[in-house]
C-alpha positions in Angstrom: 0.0 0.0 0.0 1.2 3.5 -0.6 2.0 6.2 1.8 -1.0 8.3 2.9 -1.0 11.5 0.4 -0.5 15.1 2.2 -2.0 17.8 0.0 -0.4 21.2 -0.1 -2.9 24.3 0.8 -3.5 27.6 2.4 -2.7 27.6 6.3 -5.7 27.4 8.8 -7.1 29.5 11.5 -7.6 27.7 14.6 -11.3 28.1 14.1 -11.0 26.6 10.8 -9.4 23.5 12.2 -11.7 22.9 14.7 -14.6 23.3 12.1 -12.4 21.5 9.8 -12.1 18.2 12.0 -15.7 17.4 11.7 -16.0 18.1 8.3 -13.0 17.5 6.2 -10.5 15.8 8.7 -7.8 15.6 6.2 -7.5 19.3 6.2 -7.0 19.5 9.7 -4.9 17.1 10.0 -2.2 17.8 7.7 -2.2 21.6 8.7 -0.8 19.9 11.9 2.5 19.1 9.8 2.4 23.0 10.2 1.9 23.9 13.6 1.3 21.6 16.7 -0.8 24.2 18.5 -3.6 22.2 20.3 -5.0 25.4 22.9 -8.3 26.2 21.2 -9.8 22.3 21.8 -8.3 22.7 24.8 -10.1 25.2 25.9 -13.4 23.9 24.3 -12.4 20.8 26.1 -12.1 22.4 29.4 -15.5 24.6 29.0 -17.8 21.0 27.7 -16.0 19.3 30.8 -17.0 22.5 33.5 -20.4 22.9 32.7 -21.4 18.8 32.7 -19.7 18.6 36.1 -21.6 21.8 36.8 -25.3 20.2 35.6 -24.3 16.9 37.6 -23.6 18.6 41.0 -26.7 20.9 40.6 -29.4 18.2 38.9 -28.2 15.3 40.3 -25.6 16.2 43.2 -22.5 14.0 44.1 -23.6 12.2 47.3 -26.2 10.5 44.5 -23.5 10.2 42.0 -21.2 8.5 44.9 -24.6 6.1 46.2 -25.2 4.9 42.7 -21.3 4.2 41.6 -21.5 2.0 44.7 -24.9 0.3 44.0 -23.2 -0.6 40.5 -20.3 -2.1 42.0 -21.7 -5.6 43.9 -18.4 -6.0 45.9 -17.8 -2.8 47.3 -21.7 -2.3 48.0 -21.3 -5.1 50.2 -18.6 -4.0 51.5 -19.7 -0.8 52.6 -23.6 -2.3 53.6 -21.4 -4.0 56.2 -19.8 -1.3 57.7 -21.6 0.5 61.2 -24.0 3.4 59.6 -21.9 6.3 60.7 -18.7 5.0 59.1 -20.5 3.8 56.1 -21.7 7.7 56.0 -18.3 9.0 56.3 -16.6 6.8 53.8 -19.3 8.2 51.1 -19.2 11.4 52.2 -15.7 11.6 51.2 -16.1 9.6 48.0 -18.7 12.2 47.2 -16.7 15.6 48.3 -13.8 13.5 46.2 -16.0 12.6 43.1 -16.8 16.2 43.1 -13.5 17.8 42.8 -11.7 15.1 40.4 -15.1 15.5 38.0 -14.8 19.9 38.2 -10.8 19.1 36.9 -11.2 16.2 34.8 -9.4 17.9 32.1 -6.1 17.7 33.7 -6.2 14.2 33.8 -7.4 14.5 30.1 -4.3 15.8 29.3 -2.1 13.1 31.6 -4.0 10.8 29.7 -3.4 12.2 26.1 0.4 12.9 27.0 0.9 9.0 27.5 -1.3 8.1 24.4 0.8 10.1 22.4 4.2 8.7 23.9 2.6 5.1 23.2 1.4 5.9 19.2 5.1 8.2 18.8 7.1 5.2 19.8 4.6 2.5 17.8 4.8 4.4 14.5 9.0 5.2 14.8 9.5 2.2 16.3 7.0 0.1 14.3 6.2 1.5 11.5 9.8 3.9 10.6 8.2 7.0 10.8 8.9 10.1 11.2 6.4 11.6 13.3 6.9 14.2 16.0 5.5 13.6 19.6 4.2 17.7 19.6 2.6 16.4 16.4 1.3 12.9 17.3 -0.2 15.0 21.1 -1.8 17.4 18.7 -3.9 14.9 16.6 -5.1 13.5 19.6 -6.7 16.2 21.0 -8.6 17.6 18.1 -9.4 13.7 17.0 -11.2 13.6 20.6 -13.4 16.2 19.5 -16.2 14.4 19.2 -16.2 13.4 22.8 -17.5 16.4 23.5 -20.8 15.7 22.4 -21.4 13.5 25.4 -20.7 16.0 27.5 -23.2 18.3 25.9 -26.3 15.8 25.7 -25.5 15.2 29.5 -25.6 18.9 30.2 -29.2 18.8 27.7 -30.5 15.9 29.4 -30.4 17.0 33.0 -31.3 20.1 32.7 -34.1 18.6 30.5 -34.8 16.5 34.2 -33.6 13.2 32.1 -31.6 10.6 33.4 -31.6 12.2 37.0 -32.8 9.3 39.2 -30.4 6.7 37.9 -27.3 8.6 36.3 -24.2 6.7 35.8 -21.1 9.8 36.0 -19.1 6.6 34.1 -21.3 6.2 31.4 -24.3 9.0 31.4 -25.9 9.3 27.8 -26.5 6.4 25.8 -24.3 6.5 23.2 -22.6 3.0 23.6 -23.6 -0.1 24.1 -22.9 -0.3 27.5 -24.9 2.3 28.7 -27.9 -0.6 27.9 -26.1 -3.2 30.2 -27.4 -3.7 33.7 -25.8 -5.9 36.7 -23.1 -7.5 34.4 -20.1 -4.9 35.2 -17.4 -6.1 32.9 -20.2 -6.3 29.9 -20.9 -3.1 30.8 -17.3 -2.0 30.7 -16.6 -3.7 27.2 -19.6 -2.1 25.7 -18.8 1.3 26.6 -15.8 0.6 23.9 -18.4 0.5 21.6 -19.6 4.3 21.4 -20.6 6.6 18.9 -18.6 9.6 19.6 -15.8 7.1 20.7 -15.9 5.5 17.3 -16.3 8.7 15.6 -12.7 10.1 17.5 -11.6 6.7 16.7 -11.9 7.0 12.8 -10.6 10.2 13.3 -7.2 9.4 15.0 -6.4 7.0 12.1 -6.7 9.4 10.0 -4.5 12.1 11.3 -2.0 9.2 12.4 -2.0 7.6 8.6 -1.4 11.9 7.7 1.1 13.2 9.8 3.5 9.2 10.0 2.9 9.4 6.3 1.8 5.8 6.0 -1.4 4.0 4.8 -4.8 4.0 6.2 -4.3 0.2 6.6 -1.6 0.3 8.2 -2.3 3.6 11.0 -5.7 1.7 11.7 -3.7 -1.9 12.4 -1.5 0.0 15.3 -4.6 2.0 16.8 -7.0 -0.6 16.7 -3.9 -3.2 18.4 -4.1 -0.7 21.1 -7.5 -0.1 21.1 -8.6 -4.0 21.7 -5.6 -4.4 24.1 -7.1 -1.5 26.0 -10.5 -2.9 26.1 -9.5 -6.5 27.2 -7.5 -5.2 30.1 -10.4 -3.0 31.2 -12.4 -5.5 30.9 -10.7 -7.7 32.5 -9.5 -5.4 35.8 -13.1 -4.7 36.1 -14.0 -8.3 36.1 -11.6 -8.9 38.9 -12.7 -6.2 41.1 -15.9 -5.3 40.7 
């Protein structure tokens, strides 16, 4: 197969790659082989992220959120049902006050996370594949191929405030998008279907695209390293939540 074609054109605004990722990926993409600057998803990133944790504490509040991750959890509930009713209330008091604040600044650990993503696909597609790419680059495909993400964050913000969803919201899994969401009492099902999202897919697609642009290398063979990863990914998740839930 040949190498993935990178068409010459006009440099774009940030706006314009934003808009462009949605609509003509390529474009985006390869203006990344131009500049690596990632700020403006970032920032949209950071606001999607705010106000969902914002509609959660206010429509659905965190001591719920912290009773129903437990109730989804059989070992742990029985675990805590087992415990004297004042430390049982303390223990969720402070899973709730912590649920809270990691949920408000889940974007820093967005950004941990997308840091060691981009340190795994750098080294599989120099290491692997003889590439070329540039870590700033690979970082920066990865955050405007997550775009689509966002979405869930904005039907979670529509639904509550919409009074959807409220009584049995799932801060893991809280529109349903995947397969997963669908799932009920089977907690590693549950985890392996989430894989299976819309938006998830969607970003998914995306990210072999801008990988197959910026390594120069075939569709074929950007989607064999990212889906590798992507299956090894869910089977471990799958499988830790298996053992511990």
């Amino acid at each position: 197969m040949t190498d993935a074609v990178v068409p010459a054109g006009e440099p774009l605004s940030q706006v314009e790659r934003v808009v462009d990722v949605f609509i003509a990926p390529s474009k985006t993409f390869t203006d990344i082989l131009r500049s690596t600057n990632w700020l403006l998803p970032f920032l949209i990133m950071v606001v999607f992220m705010v106000g969902a944790a914002f509609a959660i504490d206010k429509k659905v509040g965190f001591d719920a959120v912290a009773e129903q991750q437990i109730a989804k959890m059989p070992a742990q509930a029985e675990r805590m049902e087992q415990l004297p009713p004042a430390d049982r209330a303390v223990q969720m008091h402070a899973r709730a006050v912590g649920t809270r604040y990691v949920t408000y600044v889940f974007f820093i650990f967005v950004l941990a996370i997308v840091a060691i993503e981009a340190l795994v696909l750098w080294g599989s597609f120099n290491f692997g594949l003889g590439a070329q790419t540039k870590y700033g680059q690979v970082f920066a495909v990865i955050m405007f191929a997550g775009m689509p993400r966002l979405f869930v964050s904005s039907l979670t913000m529509i639904l509550l405030y919409a009074g959807v969803g409220i009584d049995n919201f799932d801060l893991n899994n809280p529109v349903g998008t995947n397969i997963g969401y669908f799932i009920q009492d089977h907690p590693a099902l549950k985890v392996a279907g989430s894989f299976f999202d819309v938006f998830g897919l969607w970003s998914l697609a995306l990210l072999i695209i801008g990988m197959a642009i910026i390594s120069r290398k075939s569709i074929g063979q950007a989607a064999t390293v990212i889906l590798g990863w992507w299956i090894l990914v869910l089977l471990l998740s799958t499988g830790f939540t298996a053992a511990f839930s």
